[in-house]
Structures are given as C-alpha cells and as structure tokens.
C-alpha positions in Angstrom: 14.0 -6.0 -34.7 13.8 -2.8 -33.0 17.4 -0.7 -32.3 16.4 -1.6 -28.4 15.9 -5.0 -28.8 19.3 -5.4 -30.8 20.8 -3.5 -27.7 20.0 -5.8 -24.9 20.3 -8.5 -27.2 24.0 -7.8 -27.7 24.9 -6.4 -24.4 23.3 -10.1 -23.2 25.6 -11.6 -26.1 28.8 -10.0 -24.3 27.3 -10.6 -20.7 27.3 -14.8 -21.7 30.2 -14.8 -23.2 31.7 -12.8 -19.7 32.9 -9.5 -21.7 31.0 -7.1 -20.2 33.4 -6.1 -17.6 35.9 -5.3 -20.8 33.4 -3.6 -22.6 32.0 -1.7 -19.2 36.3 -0.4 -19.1 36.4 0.7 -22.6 32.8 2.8 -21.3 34.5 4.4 -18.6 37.7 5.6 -20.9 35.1 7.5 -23.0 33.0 9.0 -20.1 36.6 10.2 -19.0 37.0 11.7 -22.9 33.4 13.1 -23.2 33.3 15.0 -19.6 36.5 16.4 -20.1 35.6 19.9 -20.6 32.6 20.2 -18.4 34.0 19.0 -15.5 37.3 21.3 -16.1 34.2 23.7 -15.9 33.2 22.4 -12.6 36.2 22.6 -10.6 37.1 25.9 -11.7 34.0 27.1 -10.3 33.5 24.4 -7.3 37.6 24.5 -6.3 36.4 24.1 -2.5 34.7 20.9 -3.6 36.2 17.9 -2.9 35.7 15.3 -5.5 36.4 11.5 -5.7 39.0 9.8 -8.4 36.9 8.8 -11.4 37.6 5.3 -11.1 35.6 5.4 -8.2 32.5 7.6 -9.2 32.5 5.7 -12.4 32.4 2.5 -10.6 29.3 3.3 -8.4 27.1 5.5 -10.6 28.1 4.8 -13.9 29.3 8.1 -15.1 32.5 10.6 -14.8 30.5 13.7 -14.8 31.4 16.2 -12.1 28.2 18.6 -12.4 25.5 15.5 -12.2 26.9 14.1 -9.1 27.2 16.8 -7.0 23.5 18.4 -8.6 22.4 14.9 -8.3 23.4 14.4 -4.8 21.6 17.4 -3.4 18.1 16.6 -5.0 18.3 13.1 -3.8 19.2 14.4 -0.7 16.2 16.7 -0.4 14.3 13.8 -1.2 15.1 11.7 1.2 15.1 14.2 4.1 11.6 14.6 3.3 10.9 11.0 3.2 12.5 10.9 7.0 10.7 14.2 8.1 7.1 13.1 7.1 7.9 9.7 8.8 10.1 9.8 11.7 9.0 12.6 14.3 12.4 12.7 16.3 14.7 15.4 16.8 17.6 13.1 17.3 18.4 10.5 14.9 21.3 8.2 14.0 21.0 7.4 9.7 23.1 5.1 7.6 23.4 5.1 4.1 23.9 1.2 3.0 25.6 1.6 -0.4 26.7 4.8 0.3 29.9 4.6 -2.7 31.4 8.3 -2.6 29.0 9.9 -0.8 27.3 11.3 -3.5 24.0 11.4 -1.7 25.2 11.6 2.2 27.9 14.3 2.2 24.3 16.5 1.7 21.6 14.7 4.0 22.3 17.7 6.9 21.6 20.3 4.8 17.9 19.4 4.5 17.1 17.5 7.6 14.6 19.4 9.8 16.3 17.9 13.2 18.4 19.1 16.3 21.0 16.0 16.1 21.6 13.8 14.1 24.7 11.0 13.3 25.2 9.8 9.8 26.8 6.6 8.6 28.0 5.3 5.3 29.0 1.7 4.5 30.1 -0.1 1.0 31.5 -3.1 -0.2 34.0 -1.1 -2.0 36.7 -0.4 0.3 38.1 2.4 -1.9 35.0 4.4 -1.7 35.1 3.9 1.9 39.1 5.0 2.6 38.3 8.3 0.3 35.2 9.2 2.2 37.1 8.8 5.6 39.7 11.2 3.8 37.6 13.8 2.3 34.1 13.9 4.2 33.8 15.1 7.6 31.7 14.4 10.3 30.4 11.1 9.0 31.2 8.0 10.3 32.2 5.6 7.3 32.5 2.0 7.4 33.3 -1.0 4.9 31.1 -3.9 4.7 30.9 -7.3 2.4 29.2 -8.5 -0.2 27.4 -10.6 2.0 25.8 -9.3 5.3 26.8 -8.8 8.4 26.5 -4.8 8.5 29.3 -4.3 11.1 27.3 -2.9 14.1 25.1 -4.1 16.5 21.2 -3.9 16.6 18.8 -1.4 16.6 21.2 0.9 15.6 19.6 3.2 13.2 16.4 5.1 12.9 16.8 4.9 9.3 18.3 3.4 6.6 18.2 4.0 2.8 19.9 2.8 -0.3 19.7 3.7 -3.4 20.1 1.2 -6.2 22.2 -1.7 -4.0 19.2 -4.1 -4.7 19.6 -3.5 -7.9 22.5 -5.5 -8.2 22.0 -8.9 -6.0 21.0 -12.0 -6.8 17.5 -13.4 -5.2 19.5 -14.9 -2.4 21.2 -12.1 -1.6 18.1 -9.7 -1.8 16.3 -12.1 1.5 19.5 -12.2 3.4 20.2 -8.6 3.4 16.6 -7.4 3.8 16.6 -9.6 7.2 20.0 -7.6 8.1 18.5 -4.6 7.4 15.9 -5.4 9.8 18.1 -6.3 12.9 20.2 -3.1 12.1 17.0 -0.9 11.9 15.3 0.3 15.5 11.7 -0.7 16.1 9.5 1.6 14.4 12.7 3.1 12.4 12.5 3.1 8.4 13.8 1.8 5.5 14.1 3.1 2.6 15.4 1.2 -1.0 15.0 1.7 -4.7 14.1 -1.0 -7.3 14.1 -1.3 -11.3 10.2 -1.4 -11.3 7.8 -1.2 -14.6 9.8 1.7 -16.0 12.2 -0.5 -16.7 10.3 -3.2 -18.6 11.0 -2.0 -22.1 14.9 -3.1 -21.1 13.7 -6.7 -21.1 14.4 -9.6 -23.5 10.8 -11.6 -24.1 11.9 -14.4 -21.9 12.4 -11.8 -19.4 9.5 -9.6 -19.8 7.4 -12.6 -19.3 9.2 -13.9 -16.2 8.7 -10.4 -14.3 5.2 -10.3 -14.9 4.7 -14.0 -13.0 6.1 -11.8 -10.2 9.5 -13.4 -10.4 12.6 -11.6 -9.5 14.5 -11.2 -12.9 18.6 -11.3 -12.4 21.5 -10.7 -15.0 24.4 -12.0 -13.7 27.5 -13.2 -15.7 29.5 -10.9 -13.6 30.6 -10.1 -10.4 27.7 -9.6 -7.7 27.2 -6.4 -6.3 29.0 -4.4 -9.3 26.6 -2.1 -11.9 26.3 -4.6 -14.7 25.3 -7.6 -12.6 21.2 -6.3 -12.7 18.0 -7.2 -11.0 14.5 -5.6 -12.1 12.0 -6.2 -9.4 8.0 -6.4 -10.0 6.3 -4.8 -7.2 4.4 -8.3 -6.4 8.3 -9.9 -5.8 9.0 -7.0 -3.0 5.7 -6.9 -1.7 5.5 -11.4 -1.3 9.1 -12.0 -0.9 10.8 -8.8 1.1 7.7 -7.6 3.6 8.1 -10.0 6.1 8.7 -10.7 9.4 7.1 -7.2 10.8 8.4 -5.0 8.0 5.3 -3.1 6.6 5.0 -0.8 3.7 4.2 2.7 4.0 4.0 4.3 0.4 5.7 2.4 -2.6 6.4 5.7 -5.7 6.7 4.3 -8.9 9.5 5.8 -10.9 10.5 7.9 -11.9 9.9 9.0 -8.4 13.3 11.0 -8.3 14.8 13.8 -10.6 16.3 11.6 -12.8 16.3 8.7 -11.4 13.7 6.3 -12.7 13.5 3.6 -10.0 10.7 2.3 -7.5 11.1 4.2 -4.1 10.0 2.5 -1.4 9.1 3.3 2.4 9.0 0.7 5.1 8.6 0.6 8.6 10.0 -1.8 10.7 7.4 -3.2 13.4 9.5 -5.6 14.7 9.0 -6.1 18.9 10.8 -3.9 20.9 
C-alpha cells in the first residue's frame, strides 16, 4: 500500500470513528508552533497590516501562516478581477464574496478592479469571521449568513458573486439549494463564480470513491460538521455541469486546476440568464 493510500485510509479511519475534529485541533497547535518565526517576520515588516486571530485564519484556510494569506489574497484577487473585467462590461458594480472568512481575498478586490464604483460584500457562516471583518476592514459591508440559505438580502442584488472553496464543503443537498440562492441573489446577466475539487484531486480518493466520481456522482466526506474544512466534497465536472447548470445558469469557461497560484481547484464562470 502506497504512503497516500495509508493516509486517506487513516484520516477516513479517524473521520468514522468522529476524531477528526480532535486531530484537525492538535493540527492547528502545530501550524501555531511551525509559523512562529515567520510570521514574527511578517508583522515586523507589515505592522500597518491588520491581521485576524489564528483561530480564525486557521479555521477557514487551514493554515496559521501570515505571509501566504496576505500573498495569497492579492493573487486571487487579481484573478478574480480579471475574471469580472473580461465578463461584466459595467463601470459600477455591487460584488459579494459568499464564504468570504477573514477577508483574505476581499480586503484586496479594489486594488485590481478596472471600474469607477463599485460596493463589496462579504458573508460567512462563521460569525466570528464576520464581527472581526466589521472591526478591522473598512469600506466593505459584511454580513453573517447560515449554514443553510437564505443569503440575507433581497434579489438581484449583485453583479457578481464568487466563492472560493464553500462547495467544497456541502453535502449534495446543500450544493442544489445554495446554487438556486445564488441564483435569485445574482442580477440577470450578473456572474458567478465558484471553485470545485475537480480531477486534480483524484489521487486523494479511496477506490470506492474514485470509482463513484467517475459515474459523475458527487463524492462527500462527512462525519463532521457541515460547512467546516474536513467535511469534503470532490466534484466531477459531469456532476456540476448535469446537476448545478440549471434553471438559466449557463457556463462560460470551466479552468481546470490548478487554475490559481496555488490553488489547485476547478474555477468556474457562470452567467446567470435568468428573465429579467
């Protein structure tokens, strides 16, 4: 058996037996230990910057380390600037980041959009995330949201909205009901923008698995809370393309990952041609 295979294999061992949330703890007091020094580093030379507690960064991207998420942030910033410049042709534009966790991405986005106005939004299940960002990040407004959808605002609200890595972590159900919410929240002719694990991510897959995502089906690890890191959803193209492109949403480019610096997972671009 392969070191990989013995990895998930025992990751799923702890994920039955519901100890993954205890071992995913004991993770996050070493990440704390093993960034220590560089991200002394990083505030001695960012000391303007302000940063989220830990807890918090640790909770939504998996890491403590200071230099990646705010180096992170600004490339996937760029990257999704460009992916609303080469799509949406107005100069004044209301965005929302669904997902948005510390604002690792969002705190950036006006630095590389090519328009006159525009009004940013962040939501997040994690109310935490939400009260820091309303204490540390200006001119964005930030909201909290459930689990479950409602977003709290009306239709037709944005021009665009992205997340990155939120489908990731919900359950089949959940990935129909929010892609509908996503659609009433989204103007006619606005975009949409999500990540998914795609084929990148197939060597992470037990046999069972591997041979359930290539039917097409959805594959889900849950064991764990919905909606955190460790509950996991790896997506075949033909599941997004059959199950989540309906009712006038209608693909404009899907970019296999790693489509991002760094960040291995499916982008994909949809615009939403629902009636006005």
């Amino acid at each position: 058996m392969n070191s990989k295979n013995t990895k998930q294999k025992f990751v799923y061992g702890l994920r039955k037996l519901h100890l993954l949330q205890l071992a995913d703890n004991v993770r996050y007091l070493l990440s704390i230990k093993n960034t220590r020094q560089e991200n002394h580093q990083f505030i001695n030379d960012h000391p303007d910057f302000n940063l989220p507690p830990s807890f918090l960064a640790y909770d939504a991207y998996g890491h403590t380390n200071w230099p990646v998420y705010y180096h992170s942030g600004i490339a996937h910033a760029k990257y999704i600037c460009k992916l609303i410049d080469e799509n949406l042709a107005s100069q004044e534009l209301s965005i929302c980041e669904w997902g948005c966790g510390p604002a690792r991405i969002l705190r950036h986005i006006r630095s590389f959009l090519d328009k006159s106005n525009t009004q940013l939004h962040g939501f997040d299940y994690n109310a935490r995330s939400i009260s820091w960002c309303q204490g540390n990040i200006d001119d964005i407004n930030f909201m909290s949201n459930s689990v479950n959808p409602p977003l709290p605002c009306e239709d037709n609200s944005f021009d665009c909205l992205y997340n990155l890595s939120v489908f990731t972590h919900l359950s089949e159900r959940m990935h129909i009901d929010w892609i509908r919410e996503l659609g009433r929240v989204v103007k006619p002719g606005g975009l949409i923008i999500f990540t998914t694990h795609g084929d990148f991510f197939k060597f992470n897959l037990l046999d069972d698995e591997l041979t359930e995502y290539e039917s097409g089906s959805l594959v889900v690890r849950g064991h764990i809370k919905e909606g955190k890191r460790c509950f996991v959803a790896y997506h075949p193209p033909a599941f997004i393309k059959s199950e989540l492109l309906q009712n006038g949403l209608e693909m404009i480019s899907h970019l296999p990952g790693p489509a991002l610096e760094d960040f291995p997972q499916d982008v994909w671009v949809i615009r939403n041609n629902k009636p006005c």
